[in-house]
C-alpha positions in Angstrom: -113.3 101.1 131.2 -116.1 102.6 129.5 -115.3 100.8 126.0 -114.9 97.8 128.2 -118.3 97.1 129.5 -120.1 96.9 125.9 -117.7 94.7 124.8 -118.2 92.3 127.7 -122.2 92.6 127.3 -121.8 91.4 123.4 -119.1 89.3 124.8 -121.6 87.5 127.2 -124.1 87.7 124.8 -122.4 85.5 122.7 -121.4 83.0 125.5 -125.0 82.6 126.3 -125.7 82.1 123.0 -123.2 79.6 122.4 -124.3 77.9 125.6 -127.6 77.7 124.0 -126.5 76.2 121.1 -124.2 73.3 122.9 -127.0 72.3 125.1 -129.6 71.9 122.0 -126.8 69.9 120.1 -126.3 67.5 123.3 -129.6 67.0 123.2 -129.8 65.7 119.3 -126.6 63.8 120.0 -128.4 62.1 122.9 -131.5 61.2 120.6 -129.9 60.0 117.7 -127.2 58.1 119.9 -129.6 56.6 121.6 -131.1 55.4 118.2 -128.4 54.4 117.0 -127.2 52.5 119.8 -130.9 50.4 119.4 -129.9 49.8 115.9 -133.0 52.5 115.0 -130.0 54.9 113.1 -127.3 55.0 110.6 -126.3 57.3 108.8 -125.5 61.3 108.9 -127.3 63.8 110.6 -126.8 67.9 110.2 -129.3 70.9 111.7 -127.8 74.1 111.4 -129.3 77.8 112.2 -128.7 80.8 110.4 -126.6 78.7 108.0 -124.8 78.0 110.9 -123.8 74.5 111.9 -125.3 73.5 115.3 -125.3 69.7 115.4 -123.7 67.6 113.1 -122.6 63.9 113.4 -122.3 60.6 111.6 -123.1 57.3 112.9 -122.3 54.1 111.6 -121.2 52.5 108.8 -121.2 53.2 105.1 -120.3 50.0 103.9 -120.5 47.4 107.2 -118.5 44.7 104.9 -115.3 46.6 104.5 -116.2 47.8 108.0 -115.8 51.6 106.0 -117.8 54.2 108.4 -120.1 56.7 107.7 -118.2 60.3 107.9 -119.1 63.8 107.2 -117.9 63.7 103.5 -120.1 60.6 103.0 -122.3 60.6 99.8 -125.7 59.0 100.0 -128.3 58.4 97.8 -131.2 60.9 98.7 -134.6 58.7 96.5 -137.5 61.6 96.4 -134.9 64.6 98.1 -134.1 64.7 93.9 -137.2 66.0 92.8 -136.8 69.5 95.2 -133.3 69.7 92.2 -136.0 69.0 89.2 -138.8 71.7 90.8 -135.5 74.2 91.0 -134.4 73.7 87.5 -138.2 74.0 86.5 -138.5 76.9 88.3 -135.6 78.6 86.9 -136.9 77.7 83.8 -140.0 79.9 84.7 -137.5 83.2 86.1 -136.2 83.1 82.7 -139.4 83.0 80.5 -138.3 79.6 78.8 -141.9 77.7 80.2 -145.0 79.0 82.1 -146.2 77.4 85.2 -149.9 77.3 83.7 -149.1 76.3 79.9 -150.1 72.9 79.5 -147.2 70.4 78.8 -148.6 69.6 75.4 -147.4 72.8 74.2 -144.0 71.3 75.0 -144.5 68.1 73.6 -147.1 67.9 70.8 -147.7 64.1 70.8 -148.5 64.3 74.8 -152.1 62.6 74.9 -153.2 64.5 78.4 -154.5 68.5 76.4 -155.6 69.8 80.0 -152.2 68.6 82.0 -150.3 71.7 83.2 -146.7 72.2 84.6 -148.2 73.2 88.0 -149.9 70.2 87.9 -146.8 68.3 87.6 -145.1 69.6 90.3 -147.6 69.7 92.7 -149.1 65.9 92.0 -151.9 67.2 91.0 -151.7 66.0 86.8 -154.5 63.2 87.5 -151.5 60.7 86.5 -151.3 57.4 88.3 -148.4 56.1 87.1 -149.2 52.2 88.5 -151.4 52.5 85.6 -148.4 52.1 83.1 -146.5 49.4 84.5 -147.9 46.7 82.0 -148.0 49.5 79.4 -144.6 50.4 79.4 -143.5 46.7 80.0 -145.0 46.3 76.8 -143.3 49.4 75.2 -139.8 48.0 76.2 -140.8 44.7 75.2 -141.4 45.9 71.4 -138.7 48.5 71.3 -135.8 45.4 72.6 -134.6 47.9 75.0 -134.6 49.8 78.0 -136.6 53.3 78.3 -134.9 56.5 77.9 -136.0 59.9 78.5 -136.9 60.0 75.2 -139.3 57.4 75.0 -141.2 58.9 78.0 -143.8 60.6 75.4 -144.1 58.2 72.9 -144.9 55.4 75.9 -147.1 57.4 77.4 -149.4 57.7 74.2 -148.8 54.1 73.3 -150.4 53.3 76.0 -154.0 55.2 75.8 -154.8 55.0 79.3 -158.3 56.7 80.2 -157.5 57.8 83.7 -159.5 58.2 86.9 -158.6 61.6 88.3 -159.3 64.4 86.1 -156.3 67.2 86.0 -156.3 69.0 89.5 -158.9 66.6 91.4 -157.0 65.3 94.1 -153.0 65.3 95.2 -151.7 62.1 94.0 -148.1 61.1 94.5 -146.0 60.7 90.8 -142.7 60.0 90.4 -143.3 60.1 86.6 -144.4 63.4 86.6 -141.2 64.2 87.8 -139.1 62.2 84.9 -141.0 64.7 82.3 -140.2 67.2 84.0 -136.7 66.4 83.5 -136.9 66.0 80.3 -138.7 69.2 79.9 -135.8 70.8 81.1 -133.6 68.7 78.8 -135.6 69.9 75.5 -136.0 73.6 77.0 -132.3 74.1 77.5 -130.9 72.0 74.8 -128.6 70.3 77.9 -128.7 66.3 79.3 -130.2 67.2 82.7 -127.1 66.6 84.7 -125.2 68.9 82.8 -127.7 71.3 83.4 -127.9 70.8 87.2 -124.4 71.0 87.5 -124.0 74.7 85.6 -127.4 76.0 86.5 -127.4 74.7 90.1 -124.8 72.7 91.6 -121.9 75.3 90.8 -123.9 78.2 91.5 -124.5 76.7 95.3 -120.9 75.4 95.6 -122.1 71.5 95.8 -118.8 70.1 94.9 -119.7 66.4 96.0 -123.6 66.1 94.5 -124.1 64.6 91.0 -126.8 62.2 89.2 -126.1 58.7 89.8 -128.1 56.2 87.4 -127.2 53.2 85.0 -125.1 55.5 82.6 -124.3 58.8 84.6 -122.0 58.7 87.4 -122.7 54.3 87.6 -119.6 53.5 89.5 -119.7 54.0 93.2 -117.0 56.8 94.3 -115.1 55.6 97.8 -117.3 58.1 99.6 -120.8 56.5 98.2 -122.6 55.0 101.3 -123.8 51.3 100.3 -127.9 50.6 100.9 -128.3 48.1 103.3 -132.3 46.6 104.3 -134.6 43.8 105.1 -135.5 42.4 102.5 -139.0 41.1 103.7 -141.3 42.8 106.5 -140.4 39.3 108.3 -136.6 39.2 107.6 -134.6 39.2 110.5 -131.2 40.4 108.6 -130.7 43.3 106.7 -128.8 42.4 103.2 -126.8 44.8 101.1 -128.4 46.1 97.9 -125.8 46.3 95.7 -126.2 44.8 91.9 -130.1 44.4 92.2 -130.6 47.7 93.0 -133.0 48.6 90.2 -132.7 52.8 90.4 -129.3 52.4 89.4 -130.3 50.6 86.7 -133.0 53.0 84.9 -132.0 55.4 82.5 -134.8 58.0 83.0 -134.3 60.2 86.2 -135.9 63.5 87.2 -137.8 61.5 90.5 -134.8 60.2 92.3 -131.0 59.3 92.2 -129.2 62.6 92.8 -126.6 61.6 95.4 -125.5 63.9 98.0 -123.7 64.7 101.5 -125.1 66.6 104.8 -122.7 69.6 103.8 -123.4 70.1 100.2 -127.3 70.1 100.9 -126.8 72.9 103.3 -125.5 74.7 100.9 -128.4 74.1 98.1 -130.5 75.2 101.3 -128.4 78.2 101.6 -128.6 79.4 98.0 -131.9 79.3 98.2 -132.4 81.4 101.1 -130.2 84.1 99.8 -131.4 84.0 96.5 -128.3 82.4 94.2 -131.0 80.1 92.3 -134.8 81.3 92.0 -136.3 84.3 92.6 -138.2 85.1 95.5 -141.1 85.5 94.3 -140.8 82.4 92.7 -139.4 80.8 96.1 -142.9 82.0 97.5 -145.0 80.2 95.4 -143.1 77.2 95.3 -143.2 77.3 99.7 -147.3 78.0 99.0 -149.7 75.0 98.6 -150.6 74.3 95.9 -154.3 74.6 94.8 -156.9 72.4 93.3 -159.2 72.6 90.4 -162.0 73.5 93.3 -160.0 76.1 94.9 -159.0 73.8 98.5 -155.4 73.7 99.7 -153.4 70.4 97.9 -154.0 68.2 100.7 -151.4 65.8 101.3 -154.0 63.0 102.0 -151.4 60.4 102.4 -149.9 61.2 106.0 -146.2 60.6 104.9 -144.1 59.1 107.9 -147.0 59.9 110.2 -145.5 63.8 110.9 -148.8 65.3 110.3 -151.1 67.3 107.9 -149.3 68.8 105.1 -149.5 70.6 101.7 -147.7 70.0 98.6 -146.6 73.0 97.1 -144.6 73.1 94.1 -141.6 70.5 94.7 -142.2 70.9 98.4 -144.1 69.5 101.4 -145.5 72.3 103.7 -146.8 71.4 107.0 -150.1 72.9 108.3 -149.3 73.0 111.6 -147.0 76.8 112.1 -146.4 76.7 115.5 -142.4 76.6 114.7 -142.8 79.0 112.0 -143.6 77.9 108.2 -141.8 73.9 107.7 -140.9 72.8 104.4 -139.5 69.7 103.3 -138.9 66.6 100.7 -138.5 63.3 101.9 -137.0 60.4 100.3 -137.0 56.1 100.4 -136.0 53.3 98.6 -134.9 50.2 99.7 -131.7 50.8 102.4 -132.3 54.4 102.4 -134.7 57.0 104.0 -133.7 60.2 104.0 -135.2 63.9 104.7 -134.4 67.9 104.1 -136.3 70.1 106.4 -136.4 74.0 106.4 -137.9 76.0 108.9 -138.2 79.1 107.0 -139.3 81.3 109.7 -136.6 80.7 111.9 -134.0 80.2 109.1 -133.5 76.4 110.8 -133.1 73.4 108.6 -132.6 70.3 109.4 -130.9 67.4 107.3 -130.9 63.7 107.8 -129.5 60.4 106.0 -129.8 57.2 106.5 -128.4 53.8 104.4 -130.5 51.3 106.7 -133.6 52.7 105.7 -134.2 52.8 109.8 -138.0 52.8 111.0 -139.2 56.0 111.9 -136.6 58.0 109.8 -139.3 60.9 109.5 -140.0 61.5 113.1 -136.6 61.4 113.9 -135.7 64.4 111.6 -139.2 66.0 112.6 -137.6 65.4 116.1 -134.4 67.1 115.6 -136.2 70.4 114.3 -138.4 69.8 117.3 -134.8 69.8 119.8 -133.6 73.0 117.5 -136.5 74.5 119.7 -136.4 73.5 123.0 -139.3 71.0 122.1 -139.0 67.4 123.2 -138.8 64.5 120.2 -141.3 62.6 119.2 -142.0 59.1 120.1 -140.5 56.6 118.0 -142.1 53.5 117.4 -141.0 50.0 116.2 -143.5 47.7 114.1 -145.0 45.3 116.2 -145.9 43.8 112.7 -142.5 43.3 111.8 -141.5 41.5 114.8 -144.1 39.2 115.0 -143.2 38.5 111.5 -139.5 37.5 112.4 -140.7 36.1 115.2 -143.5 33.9 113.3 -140.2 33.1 110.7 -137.9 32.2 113.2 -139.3 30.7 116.1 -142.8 29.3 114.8 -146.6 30.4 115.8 -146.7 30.0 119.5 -143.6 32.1 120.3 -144.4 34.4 118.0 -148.2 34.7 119.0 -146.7 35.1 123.0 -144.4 38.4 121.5 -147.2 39.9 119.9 -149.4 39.8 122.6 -146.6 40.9 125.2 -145.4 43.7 123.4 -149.1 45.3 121.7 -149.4 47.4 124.6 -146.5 49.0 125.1 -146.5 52.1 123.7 -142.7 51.7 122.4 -144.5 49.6 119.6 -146.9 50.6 116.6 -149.7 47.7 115.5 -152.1 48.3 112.8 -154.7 46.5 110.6 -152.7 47.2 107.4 -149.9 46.4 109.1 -150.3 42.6 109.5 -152.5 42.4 106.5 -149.4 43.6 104.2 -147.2 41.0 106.4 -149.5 38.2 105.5 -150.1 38.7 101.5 -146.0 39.0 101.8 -145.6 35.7 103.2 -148.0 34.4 100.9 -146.4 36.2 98.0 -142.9 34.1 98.6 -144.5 30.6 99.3 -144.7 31.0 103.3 -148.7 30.3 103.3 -148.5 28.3 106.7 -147.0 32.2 107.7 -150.0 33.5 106.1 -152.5 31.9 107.5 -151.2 32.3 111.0 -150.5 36.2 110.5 -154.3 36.7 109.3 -156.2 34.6 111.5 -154.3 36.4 114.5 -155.2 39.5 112.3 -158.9 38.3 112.3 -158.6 38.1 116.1 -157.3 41.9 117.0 -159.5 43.5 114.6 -162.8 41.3 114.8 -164.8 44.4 112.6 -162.6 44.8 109.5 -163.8 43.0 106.5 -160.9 43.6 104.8 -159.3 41.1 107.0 -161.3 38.0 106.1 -161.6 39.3 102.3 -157.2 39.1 102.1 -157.3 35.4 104.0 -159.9 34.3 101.7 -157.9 35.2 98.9 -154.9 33.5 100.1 -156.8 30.7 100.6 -158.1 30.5 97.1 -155.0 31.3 95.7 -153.6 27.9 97.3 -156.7 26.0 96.1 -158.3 26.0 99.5 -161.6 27.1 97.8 -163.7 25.8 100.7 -162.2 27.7 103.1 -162.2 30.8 101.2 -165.7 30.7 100.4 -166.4 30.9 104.0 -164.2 33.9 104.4 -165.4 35.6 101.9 -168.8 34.8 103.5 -167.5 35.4 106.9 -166.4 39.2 105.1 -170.2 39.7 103.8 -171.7 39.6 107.2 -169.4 41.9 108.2 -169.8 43.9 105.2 -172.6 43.4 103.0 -171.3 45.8 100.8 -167.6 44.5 100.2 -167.4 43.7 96.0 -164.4 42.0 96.2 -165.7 39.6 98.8 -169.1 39.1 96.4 -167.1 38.4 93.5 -164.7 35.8 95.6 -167.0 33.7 96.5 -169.2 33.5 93.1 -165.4 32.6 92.2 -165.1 29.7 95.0 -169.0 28.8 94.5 -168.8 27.5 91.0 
């Protein structure tokens, strides 16, 4: 009897624990079925504790023609989620003594045009690079070369293209999926290895991530019979999602280092737990990676862009760090491309992570992970919002202006939906982009109406306008814009454009 008594006391212990744990995971499995069942979900969804699996479930269907579901061995492509495997390899890199965090990357690469750029910099967004500045650039790069760009070509382009840019190294966070390609390739020319060979020795097989590989137009290009297909709208006012199958243009690239490592639920939480205990970077090399990032003026690498609307965060060095600790220190990488949205989540004080996919690229996607760490600790989820924007859109598509207008006004104040300025002003230079100008000019005008202050509003109708040769109308726009704001260039230099 008296060995008896401690053994029922850990005994009980563990039943309340497991108790515990079942009521958190109904709770998820409420949310997410719930969102699912509103067509707000598909895909996979994982949070575990301790390395421990607490809540794990698949919705959905992986490929809805061939009516194939989504199951826990389900591989989907995870967009940005990649770059967290390029900042690991880089950071191995650094255990070993191969590259220095602070050495600019022109030491790597002589013909690199940007002296003061530094591997920190790269990782952390920080390089002053704004890779929309090399679209045309690199167009043209392809153009003379007859052929598509390979990791090779990512230097030569770069200083083909002389670009004077407007952030100096380490101003201002500024998000660059190009920084991460040469970061690849750094690794590549480091180690002597194509990066997907060197992911799979240095990091893959060290973590036990038998189902995870690069997938891009010449690595891995087939889809395996586990690969979730990417489904979306294809315009904010579609009404039906299509699949994105042969148009799909990150399959098609051959650089990669930003994106297209594909992945399930189970192999990422083991990459989370070979981190935590060590199998891949050093912890002291783990702690600066978790720490944001600085600037050239000393401040925090403020995230300025507020990424799925979860709050203020950091960028460390391949991770996201939110400010707010009240669950403990958060990291995390998010991911999107058309049909997919996906997010890995780590609470690292309460060794909690959280890990959700989704091949619908469903509204919200953020929130909903942010919620199930939030249900991991007895918090209640978020509030999810759907785009009033969007519906109006479909509505405006469908059904014509005055059942369109009725929605939007029914539905703007109800909290369930989300309505902004930039919102319908992205909705109307899309219609106007594919033809739909009477769309356009309805979605703007109602625009004008429930923002009557912005000047940015008149400014975007009058340049539909002008763009269909309605110059009379979009001088008075751009006038109407002036009054508003005296100081709006673009709205000066449309209407000496519409005056002449």
């Amino acid at each position: 009897m008296k060995m008896l008594l401690p053994i029922m006391a850990v005994l009980g212990v563990f039943w309340v624990g497991n108790a515990i744990a079942d009521e958190r995971a109904a709770k998820i499995d409420a949310f997410f079925a719930a969102q699912a069942q509103g067509d707000a979900f598909n895909g996979n969804v994982l949070a575990a504790e301790n390395g421990k699996i607490v809540y794990q479930k698949s919705f959905g269907f992986a490929d809805f023609e061939a009516e194939r579901r989504n199951t826990a061995d389900t591989e989907f492509e995870m967009a940005s989620i990649g770059k967290v495997f390029t900042a690991t390899a880089v950071l191995q890199l650094v255990d070993r003594g191969k590259i220095g965090l602070d050495i600019p990357l022109v030491r790597y690469f002589p013909a690199f045009p940007y002296k003061d750029i530094t591997i920190r910099q790269l990782l952390s967004h920080t390089s002053g690079l704004l890779e929309g500045d090399f679209e045309a650039p690199f167009a043209a790069y392809q153009a003379k070369t007859g052929r598509q760009m390979t990791m090779d070509d990512l230097v030569p382009a770069i200083a083909a293209a002389n670009i004077n840019h407007r952030l100096k190294p380490g101003e201002k966070w500024w998000y660059c999926n190009l920084c991460y390609e040469l970061l690849a390739h750094l690794v590549e020319v480091r180690t002597g290895q194509r990066f997907d060979a060197y992911l799979i020795s240095h990091v893959l097989t060290p973590a036990g991530m038998a189902h995870t590989y690069l997938k891009t137009a010449q690595l891995n290009h087939a889809d395996t019979p586990q690969f979730a297909q990417n489904y979306d709208f294809p315009f904010r006012y579609s009404s039906q999602r299509v699949r994105f199958d042969g148009a799909r243009s990150y399959y098609q690239d051959l650089t990669y280092g930003n994106a297209s490592v594909v992945s399930t639920t189970g192999d990422m939480l083991k990459f989370d737990l070979a981190l935590s205990d060590g199998r891949l970077l050093s912890a002291k090399t783990l702690a600066t990676a978790y720490a944001p990032a600085r600037l050239a003026d000393g401040s925090p690498n403020f995230v300025w862009k507020n990424i799925g609307g979860m709050g203020d965060a950091d960028d460390g060095l391949g991770w996201f760090i939110f400010r707010d600790k009240s669950l403990g220190t958060i990291v995390w990488h998010a991911g999107g491309m058309p049909g997919c949205a996906t997010m890995f989540m780590r609470n690292l004080t309460r060794h909690q992570t959280v890990i959700v996919f989704d091949n619908t690229d469903s509204e919200g996607l953020y929130k909903k992970a942010l919620s199930a760490m939030r249900l991991l600790n007895d918090l209640p989820p978020l509030p999810i919002q759907k785009s009033l924007a969007k519906i109006y859109g479909r509505a405006l598509m469908d059904h014509g202006s005055d059942a369109a207008f009725g929605q939007l006004y029914s539905l703007k104040g109800d909290r369930s939906y989300a309505l902004s300025e930039d919102d319908l002003n992205n909705l109307g230079y899309e219609f106007a982009e594919h033809g739909h100008l009477s769309q356009a000019n309805d979605t703007l005008r109602t625009a004008i109406g429930l923002y009557p202050d912005s000047d940015n509003l008149p400014e975007s109708y009058a340049e539909i306008l002008e763009k269909a040769g309605q110059t009379g109308l979009a001088a008075q726009m751009y006038r109407y814009a002036l009054t508003l704001n005296p100081g709006n260039t673009d709205a000066k230099e449309g209407l000496k454009r519409t005056m002449k």
